[in-house]
N, C-alpha and C positions, 0 to 999 in steps of 0.2 A: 516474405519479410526479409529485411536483410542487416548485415554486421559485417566489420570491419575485418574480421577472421572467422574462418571454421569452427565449429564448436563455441558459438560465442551464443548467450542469451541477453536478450531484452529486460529489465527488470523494471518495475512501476512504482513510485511512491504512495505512501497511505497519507492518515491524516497527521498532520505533526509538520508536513512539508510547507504547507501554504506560507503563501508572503501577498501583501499589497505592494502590486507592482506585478505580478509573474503574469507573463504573457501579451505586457503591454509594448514591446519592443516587436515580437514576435509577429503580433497583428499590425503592426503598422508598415511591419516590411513585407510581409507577402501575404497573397490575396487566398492562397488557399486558409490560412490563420483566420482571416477575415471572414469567409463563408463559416468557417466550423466554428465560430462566438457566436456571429450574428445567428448562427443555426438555432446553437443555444440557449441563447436569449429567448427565441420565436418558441423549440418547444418548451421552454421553461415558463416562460409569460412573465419573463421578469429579463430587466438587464445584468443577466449573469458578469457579462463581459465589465462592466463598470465596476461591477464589485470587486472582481480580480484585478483589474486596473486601479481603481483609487480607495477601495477600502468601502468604509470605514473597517479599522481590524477587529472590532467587538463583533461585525456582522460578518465577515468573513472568517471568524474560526467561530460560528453558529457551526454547529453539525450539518444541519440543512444546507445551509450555503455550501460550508467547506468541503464536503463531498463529490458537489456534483462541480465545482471550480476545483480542485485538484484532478478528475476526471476528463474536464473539458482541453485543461490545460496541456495535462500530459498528451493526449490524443490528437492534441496541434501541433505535439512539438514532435509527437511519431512519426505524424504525417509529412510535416513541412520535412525533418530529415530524410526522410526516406526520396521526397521529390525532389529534393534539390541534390541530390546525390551524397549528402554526407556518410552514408552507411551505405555499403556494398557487400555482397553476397547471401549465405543463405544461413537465417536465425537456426539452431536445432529447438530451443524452451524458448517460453515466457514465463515469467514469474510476474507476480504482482503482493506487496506487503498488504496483507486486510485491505483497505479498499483499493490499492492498488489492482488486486485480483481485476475489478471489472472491465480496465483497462486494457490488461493483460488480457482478457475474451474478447475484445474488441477488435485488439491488434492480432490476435490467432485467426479473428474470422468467426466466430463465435456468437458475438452478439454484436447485432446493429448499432451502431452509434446513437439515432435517436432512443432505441428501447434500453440503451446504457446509463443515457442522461437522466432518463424520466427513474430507472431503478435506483441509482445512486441515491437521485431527489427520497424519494420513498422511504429509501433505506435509511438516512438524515433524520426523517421524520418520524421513522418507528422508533428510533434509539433515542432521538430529544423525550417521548411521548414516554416510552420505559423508564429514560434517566429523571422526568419529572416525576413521574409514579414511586419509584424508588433512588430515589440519592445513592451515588455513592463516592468509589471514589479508586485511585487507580498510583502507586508507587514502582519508583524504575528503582530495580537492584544490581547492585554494582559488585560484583568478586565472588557472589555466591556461586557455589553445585548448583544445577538446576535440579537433582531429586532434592539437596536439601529445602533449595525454596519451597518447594512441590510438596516436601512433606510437613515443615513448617504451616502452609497453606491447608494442609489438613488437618492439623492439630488444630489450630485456633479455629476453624470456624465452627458454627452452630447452625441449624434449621434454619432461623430467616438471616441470620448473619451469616453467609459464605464469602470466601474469598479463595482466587484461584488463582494459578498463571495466565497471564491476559499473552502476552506474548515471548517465546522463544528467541531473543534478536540474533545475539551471537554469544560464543561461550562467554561468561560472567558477567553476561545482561540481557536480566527479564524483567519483563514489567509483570506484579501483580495486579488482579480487578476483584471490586467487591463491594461487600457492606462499609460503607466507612468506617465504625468498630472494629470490624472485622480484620479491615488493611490496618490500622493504626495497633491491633492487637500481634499483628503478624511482622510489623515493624520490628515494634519492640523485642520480639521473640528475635528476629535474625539480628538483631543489635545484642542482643543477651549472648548470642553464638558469635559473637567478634565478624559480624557482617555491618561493619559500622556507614560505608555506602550507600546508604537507604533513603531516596530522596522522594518525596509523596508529587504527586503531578498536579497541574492547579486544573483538574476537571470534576465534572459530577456527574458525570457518566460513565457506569463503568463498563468499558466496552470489553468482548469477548467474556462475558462471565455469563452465570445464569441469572443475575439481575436483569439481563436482555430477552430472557423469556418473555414476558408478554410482548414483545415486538414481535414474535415469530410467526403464530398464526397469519398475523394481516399480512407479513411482509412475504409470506409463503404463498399467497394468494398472487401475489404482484408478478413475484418471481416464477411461478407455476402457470402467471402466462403468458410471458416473456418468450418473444419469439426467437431461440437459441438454434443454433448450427452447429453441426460437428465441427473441432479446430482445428484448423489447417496446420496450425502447429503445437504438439504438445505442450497444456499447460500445467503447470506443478500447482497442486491445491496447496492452501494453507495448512488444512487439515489432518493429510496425511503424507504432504510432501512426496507422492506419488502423482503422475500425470492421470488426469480427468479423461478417464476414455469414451465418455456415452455420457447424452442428453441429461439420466438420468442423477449422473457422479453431479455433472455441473449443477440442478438443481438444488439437490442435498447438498454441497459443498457451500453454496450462495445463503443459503438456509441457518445449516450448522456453525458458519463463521459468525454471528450474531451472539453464539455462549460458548463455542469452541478456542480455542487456544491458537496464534499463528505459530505455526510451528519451523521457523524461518533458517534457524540453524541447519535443521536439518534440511531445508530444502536445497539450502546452497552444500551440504556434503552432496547429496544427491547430485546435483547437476554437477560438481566435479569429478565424482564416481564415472558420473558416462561421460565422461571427455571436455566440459565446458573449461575453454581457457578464460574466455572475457566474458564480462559483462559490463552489458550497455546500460545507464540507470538514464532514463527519460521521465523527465517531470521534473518539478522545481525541488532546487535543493541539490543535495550531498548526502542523503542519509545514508540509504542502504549501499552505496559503493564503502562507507564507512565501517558499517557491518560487515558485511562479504567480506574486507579486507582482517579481519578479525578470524574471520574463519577459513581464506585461501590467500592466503599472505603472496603467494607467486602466483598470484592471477593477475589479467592486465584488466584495468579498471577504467571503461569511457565512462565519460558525464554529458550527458544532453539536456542543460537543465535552463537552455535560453539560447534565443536568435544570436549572441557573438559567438555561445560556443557549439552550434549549429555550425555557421560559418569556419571556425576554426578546423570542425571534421570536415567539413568538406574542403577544406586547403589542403588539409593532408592528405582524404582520400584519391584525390584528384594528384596528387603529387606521389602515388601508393607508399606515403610513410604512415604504421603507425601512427595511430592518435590517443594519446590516452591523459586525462584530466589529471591520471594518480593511479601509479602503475607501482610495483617491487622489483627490487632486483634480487 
């Protein structure tokens, strides 16, 4: 795999990224885009590619959909970079945010693209099939400590009302998951503590918490026989923001991110710890370059999040200037 500097990482968007429209430029300019949709489509048995081209957006931010179309997406736009030369030399990590992670195995060498597709699909499915079983519900906090949230989160909840941190993004925002009681109890409590930033998210699924328990069994069956490879390049878990050494880490990591926590802050001190200067963020969107910069302010930030600015790294790389969408000084 390859990047624009030494020490530079790949990183993968989750769910939150999708757009109607992403990927529809991409596939029209180059023919490797075109095989990896039409791929898509064939294992999926549905025209993936239309959905991410023309919508509608009720059905493309479906979990089911939006999973394995943020997936497909970014894995076109790795590819197509990497072929047309826009990115040059050698990745050290990958990362990937929550479902970004599958991605990130994909582009390590990890896992097959078609068994990525079809787990993505899966994984959509287990979490609609949870989030209908149990409602809930999911708020982003804005200024808070992370133990205060974390301890907030365990003051208010109860036996079937829990609620927990869903994800780590960057210092002073994390999103909580849970009972809907549970979140709207937890609101109130860091608004009572002058954490007046508290805005609730328009979902009913609460992803990352243990309301995702019953999706775990079946989706452990899926993933348990998922035909996985060692990665060629170190990947950084959600989990524990340490790199996935064996078969066995990636398994339980796939598993445990279903009621575990993305623990994302910490993955990016990590990867500056051992020397990363840039990250590359591939896949639709701005997000996590946004984050990162939250947390490595003098890190160089690429965006590869469509066929212009595809084109554009490769004007520069091909010209050996620097390319960066949103870099510091």
């Amino acid at each position: 795999m390859t990047s624009t500097l030494p020490l530079s990482t790949f990183v993968f968007p989750g769910q939150g990224a999708q757009q109607v429209g992403m990927g529809r430029a991409l596939y029209e300019a180059h023919p490797l885009a075109r095989e990896i949709y039409d791929e898509a489509d064939a294992i999926l048995g549905f025209p993936l590619s239309r959905l991410c081209f023309d919508g509608p957006k009720a059905d493309l931010d479906d979990t089911i959909n939006t999973q394995p179309a943020l997936y497909v997406t970014s894995i076109a736009l790795w590819r197509v970079a990497e072929t047309v030369g826009a990115v040059s030399g050698t990745a050290a990590y990958v990362a990937g945010h929550s479902l970004g992670e599958y991605t990130a195995l994909t582009a390590a060498g990890a896992l097959p693209f078609e068994a990525g597709a079809r787990l993505v699909r899966a994984r959509g499915e287990a979490m609609k099939a949870a989030g209908l079983a149990a409602p809930g519900g999911m708020a982003a906090v804005l200024g808070g400590e992370d133990e205060l949230v974390a301890a907030v989160c365990a003051e208010v909840s109860r036996e079937n009302e829990p609620v927990q941190v869903a994800n780590y993004n960057c210092p002073g925002q994390v999103v909580i998951s849970g009972a809907r009681p549970a979140v709207d109890r937890a609101v109130s409590a860091l608004q009572a503590r002058g954490i007046t930033r508290v805005m609730p998210l328009d979902v009913s699924i609460a992803a990352h918490s243990t309301l995702m328990a019953p999706a775990v069994a079946s989706f452990a069956k899926v993933v348990n026989a998922a035909p996985l490879s060692p990665p060629l390049v170190p990947v950084i878990a959600n989990l524990t923001a340490r790199p996935l050494e064996s078969l066995e880490d990636i398994r339980a990591e796939l598993i445990g991110q279903l009621t575990g926590s993305v623990r994302w802050t910490a993955t990016i001190e990590f990867l500056i710890a051992h020397g990363v200067q840039t990250f590359i963020e591939i896949g639709p969107g701005n997000i996590l370059n946004g984050l990162v910069k939250r947390v490595a302010r003098n890190s160089t930030r690429i965006n590869l999040s469509s066929w212009s600015a595809i084109q554009e790294a490769r004007s520069e790389a091909s010209s050996s200037a620097p390319h960066a969408s949103e870099s510091s000084t």
